[in-house]
C-alpha positions in Angstrom: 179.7 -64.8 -48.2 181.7 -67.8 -49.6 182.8 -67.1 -53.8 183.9 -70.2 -55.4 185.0 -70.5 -59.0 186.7 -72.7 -61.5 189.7 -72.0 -63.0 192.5 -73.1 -65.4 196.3 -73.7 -64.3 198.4 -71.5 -66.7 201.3 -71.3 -64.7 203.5 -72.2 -61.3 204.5 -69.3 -60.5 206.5 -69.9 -56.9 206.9 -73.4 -55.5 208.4 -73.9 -51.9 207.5 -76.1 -48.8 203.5 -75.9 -48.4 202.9 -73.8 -50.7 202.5 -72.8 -54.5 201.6 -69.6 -56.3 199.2 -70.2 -59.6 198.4 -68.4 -62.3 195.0 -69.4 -63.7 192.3 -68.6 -66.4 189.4 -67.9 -64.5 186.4 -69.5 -66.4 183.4 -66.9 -65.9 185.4 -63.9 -66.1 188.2 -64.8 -68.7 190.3 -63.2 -66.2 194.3 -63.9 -65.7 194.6 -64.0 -61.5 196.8 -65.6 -59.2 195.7 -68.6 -56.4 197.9 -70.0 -53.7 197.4 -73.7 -53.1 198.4 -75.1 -49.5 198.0 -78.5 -50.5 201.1 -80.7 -50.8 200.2 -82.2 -54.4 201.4 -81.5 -57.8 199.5 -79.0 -60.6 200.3 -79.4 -64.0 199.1 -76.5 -66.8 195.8 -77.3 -68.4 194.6 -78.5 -64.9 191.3 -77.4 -63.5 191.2 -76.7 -60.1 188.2 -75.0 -57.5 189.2 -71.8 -56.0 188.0 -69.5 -53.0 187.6 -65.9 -54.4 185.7 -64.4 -51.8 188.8 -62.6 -50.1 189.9 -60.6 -52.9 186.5 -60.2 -53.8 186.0 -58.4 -50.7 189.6 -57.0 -51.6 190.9 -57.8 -48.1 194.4 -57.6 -47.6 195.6 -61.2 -49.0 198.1 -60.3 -51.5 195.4 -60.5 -53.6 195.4 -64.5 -54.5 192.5 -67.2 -54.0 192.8 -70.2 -52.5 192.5 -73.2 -54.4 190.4 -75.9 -52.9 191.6 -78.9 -54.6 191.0 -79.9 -58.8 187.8 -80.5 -59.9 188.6 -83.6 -61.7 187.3 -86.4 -60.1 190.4 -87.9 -57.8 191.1 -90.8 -55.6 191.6 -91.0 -51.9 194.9 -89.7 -51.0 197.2 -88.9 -48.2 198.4 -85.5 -48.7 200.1 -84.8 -45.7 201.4 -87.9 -44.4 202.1 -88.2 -40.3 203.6 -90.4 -38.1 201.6 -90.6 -35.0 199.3 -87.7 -35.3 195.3 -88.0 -34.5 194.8 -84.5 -33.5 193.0 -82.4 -35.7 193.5 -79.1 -36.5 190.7 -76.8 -38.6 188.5 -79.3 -36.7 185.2 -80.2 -38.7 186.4 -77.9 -41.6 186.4 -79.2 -45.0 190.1 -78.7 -44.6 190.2 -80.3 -41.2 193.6 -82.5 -41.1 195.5 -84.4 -38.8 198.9 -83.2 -37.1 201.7 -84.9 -35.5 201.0 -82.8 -31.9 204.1 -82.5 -29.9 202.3 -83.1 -26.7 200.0 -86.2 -27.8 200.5 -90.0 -26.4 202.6 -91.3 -29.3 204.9 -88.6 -29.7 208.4 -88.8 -28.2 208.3 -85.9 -26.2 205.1 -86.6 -24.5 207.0 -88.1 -21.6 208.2 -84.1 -21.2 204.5 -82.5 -21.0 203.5 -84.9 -18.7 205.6 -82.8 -15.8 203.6 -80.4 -13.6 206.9 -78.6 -13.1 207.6 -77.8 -17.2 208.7 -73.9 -16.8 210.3 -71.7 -19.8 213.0 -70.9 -17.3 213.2 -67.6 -17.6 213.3 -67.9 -21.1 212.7 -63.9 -22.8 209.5 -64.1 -25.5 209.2 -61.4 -27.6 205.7 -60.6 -28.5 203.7 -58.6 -31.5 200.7 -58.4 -33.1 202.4 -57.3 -36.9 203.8 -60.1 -38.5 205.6 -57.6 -40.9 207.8 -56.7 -37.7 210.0 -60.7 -37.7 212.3 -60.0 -40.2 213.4 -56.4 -38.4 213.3 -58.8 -34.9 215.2 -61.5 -35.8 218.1 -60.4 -37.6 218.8 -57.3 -34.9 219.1 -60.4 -32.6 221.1 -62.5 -34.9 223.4 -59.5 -35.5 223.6 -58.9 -32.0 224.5 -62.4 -31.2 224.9 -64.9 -34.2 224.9 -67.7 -32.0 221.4 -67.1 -30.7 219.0 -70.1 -31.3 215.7 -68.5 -31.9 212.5 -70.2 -32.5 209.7 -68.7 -33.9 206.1 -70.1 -32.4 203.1 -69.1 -34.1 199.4 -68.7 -32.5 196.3 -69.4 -34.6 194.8 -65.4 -34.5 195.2 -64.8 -38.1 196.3 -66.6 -40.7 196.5 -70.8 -39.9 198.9 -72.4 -42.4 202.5 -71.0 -41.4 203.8 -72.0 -45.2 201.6 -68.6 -46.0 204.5 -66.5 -44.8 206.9 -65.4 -46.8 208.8 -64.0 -44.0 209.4 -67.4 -42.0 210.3 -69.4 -45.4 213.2 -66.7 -46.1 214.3 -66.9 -42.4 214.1 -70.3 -42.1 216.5 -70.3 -45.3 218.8 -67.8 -44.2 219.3 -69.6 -40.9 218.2 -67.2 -38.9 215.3 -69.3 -36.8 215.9 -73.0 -35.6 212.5 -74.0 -35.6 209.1 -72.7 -35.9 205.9 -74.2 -34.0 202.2 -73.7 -35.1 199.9 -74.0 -32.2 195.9 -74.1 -32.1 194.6 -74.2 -35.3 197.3 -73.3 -37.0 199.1 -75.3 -38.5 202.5 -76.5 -41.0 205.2 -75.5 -38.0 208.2 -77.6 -37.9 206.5 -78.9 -34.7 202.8 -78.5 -33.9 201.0 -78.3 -30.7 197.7 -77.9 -29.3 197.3 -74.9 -27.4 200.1 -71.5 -26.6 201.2 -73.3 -22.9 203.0 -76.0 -24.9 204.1 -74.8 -28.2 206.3 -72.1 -25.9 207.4 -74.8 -23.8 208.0 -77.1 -26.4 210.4 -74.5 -28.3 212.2 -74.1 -24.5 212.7 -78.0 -24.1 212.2 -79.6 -27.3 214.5 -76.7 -29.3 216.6 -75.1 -26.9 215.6 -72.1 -27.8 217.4 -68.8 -26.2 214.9 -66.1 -27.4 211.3 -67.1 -28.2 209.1 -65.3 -30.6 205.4 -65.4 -30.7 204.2 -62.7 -33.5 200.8 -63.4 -34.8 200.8 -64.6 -38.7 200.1 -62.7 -41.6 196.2 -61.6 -42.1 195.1 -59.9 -39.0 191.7 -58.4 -38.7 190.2 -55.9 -37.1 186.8 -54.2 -36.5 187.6 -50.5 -35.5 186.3 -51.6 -32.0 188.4 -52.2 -28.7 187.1 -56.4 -28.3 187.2 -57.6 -32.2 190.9 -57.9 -33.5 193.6 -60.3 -33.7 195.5 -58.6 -31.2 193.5 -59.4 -28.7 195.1 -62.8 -28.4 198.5 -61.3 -27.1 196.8 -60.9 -24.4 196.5 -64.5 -23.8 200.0 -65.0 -24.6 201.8 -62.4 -22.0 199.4 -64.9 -19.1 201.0 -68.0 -20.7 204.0 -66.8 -20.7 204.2 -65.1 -17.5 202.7 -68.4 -15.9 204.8 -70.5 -17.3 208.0 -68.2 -15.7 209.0 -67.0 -19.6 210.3 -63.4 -19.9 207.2 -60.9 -21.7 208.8 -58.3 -23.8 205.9 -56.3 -26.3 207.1 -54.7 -29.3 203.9 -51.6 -29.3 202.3 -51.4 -32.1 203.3 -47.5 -33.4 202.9 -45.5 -37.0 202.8 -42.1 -37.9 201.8 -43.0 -41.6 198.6 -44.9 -40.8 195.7 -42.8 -41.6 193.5 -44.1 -39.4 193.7 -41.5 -36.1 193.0 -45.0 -33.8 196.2 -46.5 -35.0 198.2 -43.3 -34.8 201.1 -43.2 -32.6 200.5 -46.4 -30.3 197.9 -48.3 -31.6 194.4 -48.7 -29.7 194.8 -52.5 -30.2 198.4 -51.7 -27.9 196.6 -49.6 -25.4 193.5 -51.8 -25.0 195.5 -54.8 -24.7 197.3 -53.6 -21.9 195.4 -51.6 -20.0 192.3 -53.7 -20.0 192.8 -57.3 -21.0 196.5 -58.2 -19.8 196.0 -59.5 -16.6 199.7 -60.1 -16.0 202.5 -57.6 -16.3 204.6 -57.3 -19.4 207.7 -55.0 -20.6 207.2 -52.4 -22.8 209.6 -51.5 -25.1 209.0 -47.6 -25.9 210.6 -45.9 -28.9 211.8 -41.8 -28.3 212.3 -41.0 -32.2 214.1 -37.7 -31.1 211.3 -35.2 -33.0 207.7 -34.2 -32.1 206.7 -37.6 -32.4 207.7 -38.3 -28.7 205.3 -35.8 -27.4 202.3 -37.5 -28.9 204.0 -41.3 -27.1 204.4 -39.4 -23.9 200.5 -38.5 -24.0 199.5 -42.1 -24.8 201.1 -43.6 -22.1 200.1 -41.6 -19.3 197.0 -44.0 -18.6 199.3 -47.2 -18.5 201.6 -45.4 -16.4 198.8 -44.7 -13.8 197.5 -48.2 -14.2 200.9 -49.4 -12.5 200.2 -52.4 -14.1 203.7 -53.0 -16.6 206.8 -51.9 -16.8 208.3 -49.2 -19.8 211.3 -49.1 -20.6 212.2 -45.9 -23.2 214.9 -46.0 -25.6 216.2 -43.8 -28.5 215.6 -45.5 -32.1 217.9 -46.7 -34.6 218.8 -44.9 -37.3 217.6 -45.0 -40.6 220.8 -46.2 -42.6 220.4 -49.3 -39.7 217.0 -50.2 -41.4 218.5 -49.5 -44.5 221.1 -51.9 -44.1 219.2 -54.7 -42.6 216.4 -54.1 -44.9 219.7 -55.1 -48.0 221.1 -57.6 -45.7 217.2 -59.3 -45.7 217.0 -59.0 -49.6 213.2 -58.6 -50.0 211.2 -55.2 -49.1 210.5 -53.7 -45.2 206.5 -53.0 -45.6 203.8 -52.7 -42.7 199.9 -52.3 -43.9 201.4 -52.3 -47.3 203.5 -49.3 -46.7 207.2 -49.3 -47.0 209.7 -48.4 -44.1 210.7 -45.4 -45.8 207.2 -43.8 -45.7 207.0 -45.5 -41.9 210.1 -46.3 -40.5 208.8 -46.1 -36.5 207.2 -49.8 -36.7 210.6 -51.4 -37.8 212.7 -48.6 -35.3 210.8 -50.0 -32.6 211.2 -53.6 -33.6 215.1 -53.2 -33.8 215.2 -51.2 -30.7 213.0 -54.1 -28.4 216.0 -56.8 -29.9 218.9 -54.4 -29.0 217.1 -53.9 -25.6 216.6 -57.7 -25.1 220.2 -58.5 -26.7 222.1 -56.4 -23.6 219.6 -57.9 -21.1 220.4 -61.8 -21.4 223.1 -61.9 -19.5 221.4 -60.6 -16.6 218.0 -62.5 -17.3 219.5 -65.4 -17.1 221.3 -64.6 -14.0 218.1 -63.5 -12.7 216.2 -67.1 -13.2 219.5 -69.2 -11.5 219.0 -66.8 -8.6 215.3 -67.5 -8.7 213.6 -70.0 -10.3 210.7 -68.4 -10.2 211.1 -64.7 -10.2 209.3 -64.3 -13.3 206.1 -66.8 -12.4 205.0 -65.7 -8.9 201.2 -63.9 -8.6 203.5 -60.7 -8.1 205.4 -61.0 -11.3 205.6 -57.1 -11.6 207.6 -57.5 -7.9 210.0 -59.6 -9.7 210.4 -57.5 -12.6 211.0 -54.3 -10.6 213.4 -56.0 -8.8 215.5 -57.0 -12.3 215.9 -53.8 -13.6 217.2 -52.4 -9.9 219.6 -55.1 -10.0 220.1 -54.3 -14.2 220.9 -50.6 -13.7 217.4 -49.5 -15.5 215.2 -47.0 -15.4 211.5 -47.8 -16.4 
């Protein structure tokens, strides 16, 4: 299914960096809707554009906007999206396929960097999630925590592909909560792009600094009620690069008790599949106890990854709910998850906020950890390595 229409510019809505939200007459239908444009040129009222409809037609979860195309007046040639040395494409052989300036490629100045066999994230945590919803609650615990923290935010291409979609990563970008933000694959619009996971998480290690790496998937996951078709799935390749490359894996679970759906209550299956099955590495798990019957139903779910012996747990009460409350005012836009707020599912965000809290009184010892051994955190028995940090850390998985 592929719905195009044409329709009128009545109104920009929103303008920022890489994106704009239009109001526009739809011709057939006479209809008043709204269309996001990702294009970097200018729309005047009266314009007539070519739009996408087929997500909301379907009435998927996309905010409910189409996507323009480009006008339907007859144009000349032009460079929207001028580079400096890029030639690798991105949404290759697309009608949208464009060229990016690729951290990594020949021209670039920091190729010199990924031509090293030896390029390691040093130890470096990453905090990994499948729900984009979940960044805001993630970074400003860790900014809180430690103002001073330089965190860069790297995206993968599992869901959406233009970052500029996010609402989330304009805000925290804007705030001055994350340095830098890298798109990798086929995603695309980061402050730095890059070819494939390996490099976009080294490049925010050498090319940024960066003290905490997150690697959330973008807005617009999809999934198929089976445990091999959803966006999810691609953490798994993430928690192998990562490991690898001798980074730090910390996974914020994916957990609601407000979700209808009896596969996504408590920890998700997209969670347990991921790390039971197709995780081939070790990971840390940060577990929420939410102090009420909810705890029961978490202690059930993780009985199979605790036989696997495969990653370690580590438990920890959740924050309050005058904590989200606050941070959710601090933020100044709206805490939701799968469209509901935190109030009618606060466990998502508490788990979120507890992960950075967790993460914010490790550092210290992390990064002790790597100077002691460069590679405790990239050997084939990473889980060794990781046992051996929380003996020396005082925890108890």
């Amino acid at each position: 299914m592929l719905c195009l229409a044409m329709g009128t510019v009545l109104q920009v809505v929103e303008k920022r960096m890489g994106m704009q939200l239009l109001e526009v007459l739809i011709e057939e239908t006479g209809n008043r809707e709204r269309a996001i444009s990702i294009a970097h040129e200018e729309y005047s009222i009266g314009e007539k554009l070519i739009m996408n409809t087929t997500a909301v037609r379907l009435k998927l979860g996309t905010g409910g906007y189409h996507l323009v195309v480009g006008k339907a007046e007859q144009m000349t040639e032009q460079d929207l999206l001028p580079t400096s040395w890029g030639h690798v494409m991105k949404m290759r052989y697309s009608p949208w396929q464009l060229a990016i300036d690729a951290v990594e490629e020949q021209a670039s100045p920091h190729h010199d960097l990924f031509v090293r066999h030896d390029l390691s994230l040093e130890g470096t945590p990453v905090v990994i999630s499948e729900l984009h919803s979940l960044l805001p609650a993630t970074v400003l615990t860790l900014k809180q925590n430690d103002p001073q923290t330089k965190i860069v935010y790297v995206m993968p291409d599992g869901a959406s592909l233009p970052i500029s979609l996010s609402g989330h990563v304009h805000q925290l970008q804007k705030a001055g909560f994350l340095a830098a933000t890298i798109t990798t694959g086929h995603a695309w619009g980061g402050d730095y792009e890059a070819v494939t996971i390996h490099s976009g998480l080294l490049a925010a290690r050498h090319v940024e600094n960066a003290d905490i790496i997150i690697c959330m998937l973008g807005p617009g996951v999809a999934g198929t009620g089976t445990p091999y078709a959803f966006s999810g799935i691609q953490l798994a390749e993430v928690i192998h690069a990562v490991s690898a490359l001798g980074g730090f894996p910390l996974l914020i679970p994916r957990i609601s008790f407000a979700d209808p759906r009896r596969r996504h209550y408590g920890m998700s299956h997209h969670t347990t599949a991921i790390l039971s099955r197709f995780a081939l590495r070790p990971v840390v798990l940060s577990m929420p106890q939410v102090g009420n019957q909810y705890d029961t139903i978490l202690e059930q779910q993780m009985v199979a990854l605790q036989k696997l012996d495969k990653h370690v747990i580590i438990r920890g009460m959740v924050a309050n709910m005058n904590r989200i409350a606050s941070m959710e005012k601090e933020y100044g836009s709206a805490f939701t998850t799968m469209g509901r707020s935190w109030q009618e599912d606060p466990v998502p965000f508490q788990t979120a906020v507890l992960a950075a809290d967790q993460l914010s009184g490790w550092r210290v010892d992390l990064a002790k950890a790597f100077s002691d051994d460069p590679h405790c955190f990239s050997s084939l028995d990473t889980l060794a390595g990781l046992d051996l940090f929380w003996t020396r850390n005082g925890e108890q998985p």
